[in-house]
C-alpha positions as CSV (number, residue, x, y, z in Angstrom):
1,X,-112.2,-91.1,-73.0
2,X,-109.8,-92.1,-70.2
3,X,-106.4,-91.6,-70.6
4,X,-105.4,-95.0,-70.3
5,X,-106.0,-94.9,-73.6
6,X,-102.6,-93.6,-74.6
7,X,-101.0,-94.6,-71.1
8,X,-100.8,-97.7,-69.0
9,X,-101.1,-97.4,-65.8
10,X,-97.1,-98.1,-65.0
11,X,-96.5,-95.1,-67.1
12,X,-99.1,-93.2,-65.2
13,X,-97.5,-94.5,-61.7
14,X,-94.1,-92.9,-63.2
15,X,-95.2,-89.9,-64.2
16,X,-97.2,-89.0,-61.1
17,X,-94.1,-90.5,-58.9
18,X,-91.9,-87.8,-60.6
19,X,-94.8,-85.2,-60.4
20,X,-95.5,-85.6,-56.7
21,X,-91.8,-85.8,-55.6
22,X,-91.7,-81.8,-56.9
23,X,-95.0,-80.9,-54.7
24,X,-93.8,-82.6,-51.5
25,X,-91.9,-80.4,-49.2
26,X,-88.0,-79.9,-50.0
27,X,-85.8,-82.8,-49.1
28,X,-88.6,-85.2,-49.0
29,X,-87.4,-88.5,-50.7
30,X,-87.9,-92.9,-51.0
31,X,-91.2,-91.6,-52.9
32,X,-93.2,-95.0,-53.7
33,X,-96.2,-95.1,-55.1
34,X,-98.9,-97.8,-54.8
35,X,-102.0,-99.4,-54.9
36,X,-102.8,-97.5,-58.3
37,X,-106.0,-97.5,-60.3
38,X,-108.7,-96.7,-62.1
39,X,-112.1,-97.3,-60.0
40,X,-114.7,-99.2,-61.9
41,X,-117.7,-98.0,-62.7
42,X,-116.5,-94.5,-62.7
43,X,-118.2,-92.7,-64.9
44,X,-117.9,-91.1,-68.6
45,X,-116.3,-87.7,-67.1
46,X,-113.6,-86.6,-65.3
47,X,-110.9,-90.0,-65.2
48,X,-110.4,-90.5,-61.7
49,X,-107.1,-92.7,-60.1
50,X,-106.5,-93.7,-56.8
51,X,-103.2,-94.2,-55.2
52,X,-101.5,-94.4,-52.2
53,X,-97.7,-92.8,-51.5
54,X,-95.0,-93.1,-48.9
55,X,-92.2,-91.1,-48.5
56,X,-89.7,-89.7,-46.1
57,X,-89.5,-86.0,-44.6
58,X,-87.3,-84.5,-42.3
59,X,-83.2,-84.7,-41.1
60,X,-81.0,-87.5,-42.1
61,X,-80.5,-91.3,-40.9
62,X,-82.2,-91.5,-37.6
63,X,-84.3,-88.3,-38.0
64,X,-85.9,-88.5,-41.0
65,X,-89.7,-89.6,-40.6
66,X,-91.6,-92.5,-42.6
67,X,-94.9,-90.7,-44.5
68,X,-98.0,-91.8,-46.3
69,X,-101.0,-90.9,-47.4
70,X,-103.6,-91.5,-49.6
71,X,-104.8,-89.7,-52.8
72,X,-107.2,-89.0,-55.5
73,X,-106.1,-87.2,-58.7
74,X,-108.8,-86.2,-61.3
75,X,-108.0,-85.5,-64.7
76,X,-109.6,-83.9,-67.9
77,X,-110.7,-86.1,-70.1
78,X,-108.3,-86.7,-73.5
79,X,-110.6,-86.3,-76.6
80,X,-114.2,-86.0,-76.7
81,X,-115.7,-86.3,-73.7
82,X,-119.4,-85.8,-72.2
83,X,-119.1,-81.9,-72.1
84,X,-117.9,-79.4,-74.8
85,X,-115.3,-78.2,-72.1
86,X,-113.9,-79.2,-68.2
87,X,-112.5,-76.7,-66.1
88,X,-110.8,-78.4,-64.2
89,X,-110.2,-75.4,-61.7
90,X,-113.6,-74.4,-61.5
91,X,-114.0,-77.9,-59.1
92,X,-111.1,-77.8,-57.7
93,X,-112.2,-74.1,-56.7
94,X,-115.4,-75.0,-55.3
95,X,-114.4,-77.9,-53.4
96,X,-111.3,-75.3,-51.9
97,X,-113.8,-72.7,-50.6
98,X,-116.0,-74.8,-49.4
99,X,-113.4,-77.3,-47.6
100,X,-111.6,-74.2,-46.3
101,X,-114.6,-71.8,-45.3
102,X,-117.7,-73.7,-44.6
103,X,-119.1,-76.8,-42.7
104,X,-119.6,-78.5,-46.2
105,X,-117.5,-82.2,-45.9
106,X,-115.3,-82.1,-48.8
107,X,-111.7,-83.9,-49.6
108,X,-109.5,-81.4,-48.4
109,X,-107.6,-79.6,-51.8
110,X,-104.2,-80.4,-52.5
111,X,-102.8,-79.7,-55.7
112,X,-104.1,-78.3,-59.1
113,X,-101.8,-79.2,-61.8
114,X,-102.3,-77.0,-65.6
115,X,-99.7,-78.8,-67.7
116,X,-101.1,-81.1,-70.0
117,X,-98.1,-82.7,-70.3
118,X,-98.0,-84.9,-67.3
119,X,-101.1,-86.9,-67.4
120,X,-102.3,-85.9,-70.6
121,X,-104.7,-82.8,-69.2
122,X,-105.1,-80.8,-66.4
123,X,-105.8,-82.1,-63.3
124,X,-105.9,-81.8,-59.3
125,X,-105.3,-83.9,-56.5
126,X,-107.1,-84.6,-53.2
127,X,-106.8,-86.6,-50.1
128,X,-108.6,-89.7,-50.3
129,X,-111.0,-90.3,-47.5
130,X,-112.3,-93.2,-46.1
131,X,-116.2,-94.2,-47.0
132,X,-118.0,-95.9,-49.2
133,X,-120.3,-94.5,-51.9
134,X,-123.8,-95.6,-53.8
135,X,-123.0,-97.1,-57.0
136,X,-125.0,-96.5,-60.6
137,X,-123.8,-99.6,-62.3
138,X,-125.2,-102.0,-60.9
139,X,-127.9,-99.3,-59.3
140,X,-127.8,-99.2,-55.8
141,X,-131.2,-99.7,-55.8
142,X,-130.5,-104.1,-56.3
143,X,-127.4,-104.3,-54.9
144,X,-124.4,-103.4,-52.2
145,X,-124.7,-101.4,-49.2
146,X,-127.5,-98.9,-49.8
147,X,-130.0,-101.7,-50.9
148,X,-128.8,-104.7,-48.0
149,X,-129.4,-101.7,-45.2
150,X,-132.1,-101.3,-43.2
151,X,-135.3,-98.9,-43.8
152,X,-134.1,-96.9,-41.2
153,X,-130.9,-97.2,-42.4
154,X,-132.0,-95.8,-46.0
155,X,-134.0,-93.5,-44.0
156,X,-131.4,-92.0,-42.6
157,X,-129.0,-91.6,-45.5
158,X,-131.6,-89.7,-47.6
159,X,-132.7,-87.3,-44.9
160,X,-128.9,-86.4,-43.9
161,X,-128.0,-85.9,-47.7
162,X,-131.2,-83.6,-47.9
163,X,-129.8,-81.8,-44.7
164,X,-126.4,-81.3,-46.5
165,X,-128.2,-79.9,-49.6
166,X,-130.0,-77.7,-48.1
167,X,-126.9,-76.4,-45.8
168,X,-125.1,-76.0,-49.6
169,X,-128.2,-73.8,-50.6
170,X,-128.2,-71.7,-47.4
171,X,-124.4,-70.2,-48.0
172,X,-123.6,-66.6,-48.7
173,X,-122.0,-67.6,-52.1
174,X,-121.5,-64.0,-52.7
175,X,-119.1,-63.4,-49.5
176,X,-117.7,-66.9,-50.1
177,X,-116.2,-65.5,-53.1
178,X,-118.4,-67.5,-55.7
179,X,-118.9,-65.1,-58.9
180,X,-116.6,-66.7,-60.7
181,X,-119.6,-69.2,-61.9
182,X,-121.0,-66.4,-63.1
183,X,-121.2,-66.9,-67.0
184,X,-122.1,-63.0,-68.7
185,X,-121.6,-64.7,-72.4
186,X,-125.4,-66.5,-71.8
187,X,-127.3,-64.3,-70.0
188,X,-128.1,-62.3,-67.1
189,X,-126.9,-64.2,-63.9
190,X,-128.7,-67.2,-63.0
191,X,-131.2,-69.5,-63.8
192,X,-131.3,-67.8,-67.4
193,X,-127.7,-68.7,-68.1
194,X,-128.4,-72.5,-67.6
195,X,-131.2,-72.1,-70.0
196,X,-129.0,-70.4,-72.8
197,X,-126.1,-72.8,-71.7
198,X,-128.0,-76.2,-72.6
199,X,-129.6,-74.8,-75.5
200,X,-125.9,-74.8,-77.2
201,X,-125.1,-77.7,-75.3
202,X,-128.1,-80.1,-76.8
203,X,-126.7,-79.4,-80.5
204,X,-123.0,-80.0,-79.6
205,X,-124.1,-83.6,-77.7
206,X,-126.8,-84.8,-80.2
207,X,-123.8,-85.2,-82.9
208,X,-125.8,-84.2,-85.3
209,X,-129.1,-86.1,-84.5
210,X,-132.5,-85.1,-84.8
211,X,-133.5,-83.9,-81.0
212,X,-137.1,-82.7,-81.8
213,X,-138.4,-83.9,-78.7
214,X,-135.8,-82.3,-76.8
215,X,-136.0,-79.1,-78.7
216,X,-139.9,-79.2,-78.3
217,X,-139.3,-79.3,-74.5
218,X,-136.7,-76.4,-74.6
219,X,-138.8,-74.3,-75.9
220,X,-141.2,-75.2,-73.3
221,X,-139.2,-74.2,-70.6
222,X,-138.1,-71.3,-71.8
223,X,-141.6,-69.8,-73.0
224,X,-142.7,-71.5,-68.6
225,X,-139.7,-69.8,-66.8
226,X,-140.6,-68.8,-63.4
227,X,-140.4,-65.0,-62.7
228,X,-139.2,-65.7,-59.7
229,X,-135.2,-66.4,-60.2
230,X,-133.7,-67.0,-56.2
231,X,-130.2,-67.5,-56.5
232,X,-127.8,-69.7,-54.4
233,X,-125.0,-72.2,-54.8
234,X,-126.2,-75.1,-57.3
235,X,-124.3,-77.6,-56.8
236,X,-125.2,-79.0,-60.2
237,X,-124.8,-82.8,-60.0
238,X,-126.5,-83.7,-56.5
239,X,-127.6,-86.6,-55.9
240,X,-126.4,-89.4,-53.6
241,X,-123.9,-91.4,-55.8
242,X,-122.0,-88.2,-55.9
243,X,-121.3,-88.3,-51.8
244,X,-119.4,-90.3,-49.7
245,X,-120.6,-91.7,-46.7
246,X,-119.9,-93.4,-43.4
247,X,-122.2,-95.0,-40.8
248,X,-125.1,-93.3,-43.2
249,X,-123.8,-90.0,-42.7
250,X,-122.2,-88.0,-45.6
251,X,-118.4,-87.4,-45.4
252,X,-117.9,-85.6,-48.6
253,X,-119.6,-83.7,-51.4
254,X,-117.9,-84.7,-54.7
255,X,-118.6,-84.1,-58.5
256,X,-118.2,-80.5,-58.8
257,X,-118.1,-80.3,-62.6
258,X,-121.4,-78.9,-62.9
259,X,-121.9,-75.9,-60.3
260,X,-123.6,-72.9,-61.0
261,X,-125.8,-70.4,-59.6
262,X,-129.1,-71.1,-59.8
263,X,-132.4,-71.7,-58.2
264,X,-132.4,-74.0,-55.1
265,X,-135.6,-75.9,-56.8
266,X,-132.8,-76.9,-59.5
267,X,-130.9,-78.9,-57.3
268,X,-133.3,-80.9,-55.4
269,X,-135.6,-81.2,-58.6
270,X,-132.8,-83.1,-59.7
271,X,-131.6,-85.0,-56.7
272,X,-135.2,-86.6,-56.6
273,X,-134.7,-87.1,-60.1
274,X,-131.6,-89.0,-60.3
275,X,-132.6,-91.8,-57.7
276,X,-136.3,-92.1,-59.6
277,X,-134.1,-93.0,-62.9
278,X,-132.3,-95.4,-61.3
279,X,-135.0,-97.4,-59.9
280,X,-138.8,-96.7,-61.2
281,X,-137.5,-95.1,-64.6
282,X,-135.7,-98.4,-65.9
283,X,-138.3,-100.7,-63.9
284,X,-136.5,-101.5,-60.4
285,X,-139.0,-101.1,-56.8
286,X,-138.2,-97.9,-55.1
287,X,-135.6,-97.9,-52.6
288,X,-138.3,-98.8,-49.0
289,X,-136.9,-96.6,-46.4
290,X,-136.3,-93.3,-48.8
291,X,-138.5,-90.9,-48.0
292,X,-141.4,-90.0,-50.4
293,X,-141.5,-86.4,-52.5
294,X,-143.6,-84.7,-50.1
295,X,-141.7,-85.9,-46.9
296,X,-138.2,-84.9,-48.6
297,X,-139.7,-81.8,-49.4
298,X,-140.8,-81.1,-45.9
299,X,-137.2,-82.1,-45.2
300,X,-135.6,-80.1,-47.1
301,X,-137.8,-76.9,-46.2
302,X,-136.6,-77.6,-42.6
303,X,-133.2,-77.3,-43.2
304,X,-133.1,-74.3,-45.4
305,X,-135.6,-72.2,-43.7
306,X,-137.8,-71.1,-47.1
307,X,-140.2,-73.3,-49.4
308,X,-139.7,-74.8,-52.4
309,X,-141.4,-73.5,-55.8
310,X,-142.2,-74.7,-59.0
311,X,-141.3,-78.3,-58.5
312,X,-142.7,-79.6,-61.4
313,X,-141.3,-77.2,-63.9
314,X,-137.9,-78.1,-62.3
315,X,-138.6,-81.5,-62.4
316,X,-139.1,-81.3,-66.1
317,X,-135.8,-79.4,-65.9
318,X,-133.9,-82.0,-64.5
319,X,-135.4,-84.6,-66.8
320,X,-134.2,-82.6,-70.0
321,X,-130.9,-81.9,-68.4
322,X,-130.2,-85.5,-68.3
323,X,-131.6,-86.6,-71.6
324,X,-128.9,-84.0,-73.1
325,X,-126.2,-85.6,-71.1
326,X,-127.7,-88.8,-72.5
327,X,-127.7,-87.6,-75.4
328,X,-123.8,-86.7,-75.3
329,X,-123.1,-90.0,-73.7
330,X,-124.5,-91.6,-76.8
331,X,-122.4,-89.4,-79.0
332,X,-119.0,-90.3,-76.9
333,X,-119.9,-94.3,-77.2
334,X,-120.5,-94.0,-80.8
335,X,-117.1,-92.1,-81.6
336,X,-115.7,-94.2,-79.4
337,X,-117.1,-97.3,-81.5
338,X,-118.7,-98.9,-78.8
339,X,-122.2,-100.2,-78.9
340,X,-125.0,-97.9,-77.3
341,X,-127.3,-99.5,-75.5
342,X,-130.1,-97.0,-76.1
343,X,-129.6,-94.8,-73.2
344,X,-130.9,-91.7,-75.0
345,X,-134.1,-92.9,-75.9
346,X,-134.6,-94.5,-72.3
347,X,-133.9,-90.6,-71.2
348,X,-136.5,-89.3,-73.4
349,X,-138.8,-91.8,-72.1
350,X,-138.5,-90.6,-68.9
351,X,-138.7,-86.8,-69.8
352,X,-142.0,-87.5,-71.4
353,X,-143.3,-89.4,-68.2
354,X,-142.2,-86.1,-66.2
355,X,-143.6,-83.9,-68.2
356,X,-146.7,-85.6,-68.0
357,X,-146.6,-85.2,-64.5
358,X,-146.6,-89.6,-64.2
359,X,-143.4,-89.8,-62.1
C-alpha cells in the first residue's frame, strides 16, 4: 500500500523539504522542492517518488552558489505489502557496495533514513539518473521504446543486460563484504535458505487459500535439489524492467529487494522467465530481435567464464517463485478491496507449462 494513502503529496513535498534541508551540508538554504511524484506503473513494492531540489551552498550574497539535483527516495511500504518484511537497508546496502566498489552501474547511495516518522517507514534516497526503462504495464513487449526499436536494437539490449548479469555473478561477494544476506534461521548458506524461505513465504501470501498446486511443486523441488550448490551474488529480481538504460546500454541495476546468495542458474532462470510471462505466457509474440534460450545461454557462459546447470529445475524455480509473489499480490488487492483480475491462477498456469517443460 503506498503511502499516499495517509499523505498527499504536498504533505509529502513538506516533509521531505524539512528532511533534506538537515542532510544537506551546513548553511545550505532556499531549499525548493519540485517536480514531485509518484511514477505510474510502479509496482506493488517499495513506493517510489521522484523529485527534483534546488538550494544554495556556500558564503553570503555574491558567493553563495545556486544547486540542484535530482532524486529518488524509496520507501517501505505502510501496511501489508507483497513481502512479510522490507529491509530497507539491505538494498540500500547492496546498491552501496556495489556503486562504491565494483563496475556494476548503480544510482549512486545517498541517504538511508530509519525513522518512520517522516514518510511513514524507512526509506533511502538516490540520485536520479537519466534513462529510460522497459515497462510491465502495458508490457513492453506491444508498446514504447523496447517494442518500436529495431531487431538489432532489441538485440543488443538483451545481450548487454546478460553481460551485466553475468559481471554481477562473477564478484567476490565474500571480499565485497556480502554475508550479511546470509540468513542462519533457514538453513545452511545458500540455495537451501531460499528453499526454506519461500516455503514460509507461500502460507503467509496465499492468505489463507488452498495452494495445493504450489505445495505439490515445493515439494518437488525440494525432494530435485541439485547437489551441486555454487554460490555467488543473486541478485534476486533480474530481469530487464528492473534496469535502466540509455542508447540500449544498461545504466543502472535497480530492485534490490530480493538479493541473496544463491546459485547463478537462479538468476538467469529467472530473467528468461520474466520476459517469457510477459509475452508468450499471457499470449503476446515474442519480442523479434531477443535472443533465443540457447543463444542467451551461450551469452551468458561467455561472460562469466563457467556453464550453466540445471536449467530446467531452475526454470521451474523461477516459475514457482513468481506464482507465490502472485499469490501475495492477490492477497494485497483483496485486503486492499480491489478487484483481482486473476493473476494467481494465470501464474499457476504458467508454472504448470514450465514444469512440463512446454515453455
Amino acid at each position: 500500500m503506498a503511502i499516499v494513502a495517509t499523505q498527499d503529496l504536498e504533505g509529502i513535498r513538506q516533509k521531505l523539504t524539512g528532511w533534506l534541508q538537515r542532510h544537506l551540508p551546513a548553511g545550505s538554504g532556499s531549499l525548493e522542492i519540485s517536480d514531485l511524484k509518484i511514477p505510474e506503473g510502479a509496482g506493488h513494492s517499495n513506493t517510489t517518488l521522484l523529485f527534483d531540489a534546488r538550494w544554495s551552498e556556500g558564503g553570503s550574497g555574491s558567493e553563495r552558489v545556486e544547486k540542484s539535483g535530482g532524486f529518488v527516495a524509496r520507501v517501505r511500504p505502510h501496511g501489508r505489502g507483497v513481502f512479510p518484511e522490507y529491509d530497507m537497508r539491505l538494498q540500500y546496502r547492496c546498491m552501496e557496495i556495489l556503486g562504491t566498489h565494483t563496475d556494476i552501474p548503480v544510482p549512486r547511495m545517498l541517504w538511508f533514513e530509519e525513522d518512520e516518522h517522516v514518510l511513514g517507514g524507512p526509506f533511502y534516497v538516490m540520485e536520479k539518473l537519466d534513462g529510460v526503462v522497459p515497462a510491465d504495464n502495458p508490457p513492453y513487449a506491444i508498446a514504447g521504446w523496447v517494442a518500436e526499436a529495431s531487431a538489432e536494437q532489441q538485440d543488443a539490449l538483451w545481450r548487454r543486460s546478460i553481460a551485466v548479469l553475468a559481471r554481477i555473478h562473477t564478484l567476490d561477494w565474500k571480499k565485497l563484504g556480502f554475508e550479511f544476506l546470509d540468513r542462519p534461521l533457514y538453513g545452511p548458506m545458500g540455495f537451501e535458505q531460499q528453499l526454506a524461505y519461500y516455503r514460509e513465504y507461500l502460507g503467509w501470501a496465499a492468505g489463507g487459500r488452498a495452494t495445493g498446486e504450489l505445495d505439490q511443486t515445493l515439494v518437488w523441488l525440494e525432494t530435485h535439489k541439485p547437489a551441486d550448490d555454487r554460490l555467488v551474488l543473486n541478485w534476486g529480481d533480474a530481469r530487464i524492467s528492473n534496469m535502466m538504460y540509455r542508447d540500449f546500454t544498461p545504466v543502472a541495476v535497480l530492485d534490490w529487494e530480493m538479493a541473496c546468495l544463491g546459485p547463478p542458474e537462479a538468476d538467469v532462470a529467472w530473467f528468461v522467465f520474466m520476459n517469457d510471462f510477459l509475452t508468450n505466457a499471457i499470449g503476446l509474440p515474442g519480442i523479434a530481435g531477443f535472443p533465443s534460450l540457447a543463444e542467451t545461454v551461450r551469452e551468458y557462459e561467455e561472460h562469466a567464464g563457467f556453464r550453466l546447470r540445471d536449467l530446467h529445475y531452475f526454470s521451474v524455480w523461477a516459475a514457482f517463485r513468481f506464482a507465490v509473489i502472485m499469490e501475495a499480490i492477490e492477497t494485497l488487492m483483496i485486503h486492499n478491496g480491489i478487484e483481482s483480475p486473476g493473476i494467481g491462477g494465470m501464474a499457476r498456469t504458467a508454472l504448470a507449462k514450465v514444469r512440463a517443460g512446454d515453455r
